[in-house]
C-alpha angles and dihedrals in degrees: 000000000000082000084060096039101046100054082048088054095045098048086048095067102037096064093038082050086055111022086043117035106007104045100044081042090058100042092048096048083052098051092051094048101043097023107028101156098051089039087066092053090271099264136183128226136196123196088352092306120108117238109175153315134285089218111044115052131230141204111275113181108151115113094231092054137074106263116213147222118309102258120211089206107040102250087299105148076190096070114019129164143110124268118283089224118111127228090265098053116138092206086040088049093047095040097048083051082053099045088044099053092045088053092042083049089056111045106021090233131099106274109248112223101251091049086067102030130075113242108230096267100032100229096079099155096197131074125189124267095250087058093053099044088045078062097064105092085049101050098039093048090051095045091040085237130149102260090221092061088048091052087049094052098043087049092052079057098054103112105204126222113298110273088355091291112052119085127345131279111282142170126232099233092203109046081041087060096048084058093047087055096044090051117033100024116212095237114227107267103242127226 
């Protein structure tokens, strides 16, 4: 019995030596290496703080920012997930009409899909390029800035498909709002 046990033991810890301790040793020794940014969660810092990710969204209200994509879960990267509601949901129609005339309210331009509808995980970081252009007038207006200066910098922040293919044009909500801020400062409210 000890000449069938012992080559089961053995076995045992050598792949758990080397699928368990070896191999995530050595790929995430290579990501930091190669990919070093992305490896640390590619985060973004402002004056040396760090203030997000690139590639999890947050909640943006203010007039004078990008919003971004409705979130099921509230921008909670601890319970993300889409709605569990189908395309022909009475309480998913009514609250994607909801969702579409506050949006149109808000920023007196038709309300692009992904601007009233929640992305599978709910921290999608990116909006299309027709929701952040429908956000001009409101921004502009709440930064004091020429509308025409806001649509260039929001279009030098338009990323293309992967490779050209893969994906559609979008825009990082929250890199896209940084520049905003560099460039067009919200100025105090004063009392």
């Amino acid at each position: 019995m000890l000449s069938h046990l012992r080559p089961a033991v053995s076995m045992i810890l050598i792949f758990t030596a080397v699928t368990g301790v070896a191999y995530p040793l050595a790929v995430t020794g290579a990501a930091q290496a190669l990919f070093p940014t992305a490896a640390n969660g590619s985060l973004i810092e402002k004056n040396g703080a760090v203030v997000g990710s690139s590639l999890i969204a947050q909640p943006f209200a203010g007039p004078g920012y990008l919003h971004p994509r409705a979130s099921a879960s509230g921008w909670n990267a601890a319970g993300t997930g889409a709605t569990n509601l189908g395309p022909t949901s009475a309480a998913l129609i009514a609250q994607t009409a909801e969702a579409r005339a506050a949006w149109e309210a808000l920023n007196g331009a038709p309300a692009p899909i992904d601007a009233v509808t929640t992305s599978g995980s709910g921290l999608d970081p990116h909006i299309s390029p027709e929701s952040a252009f429908g956000q001009i007038e409101r921004i502009a207006l709440a930064r004091g800035a020429d509308p025409f200066a806001v649509r260039e910098l929001i279009t030098a922040h338009v990323e293309a498909p992967v490779l050209g293919l893969y994906g559609l044009a979008r825009v990082n909500v929250l890199e896209t709002n940084l520049a905003l801020d560099a460039v067009f400062p919200i100025a105090p409210a004063t009392p």
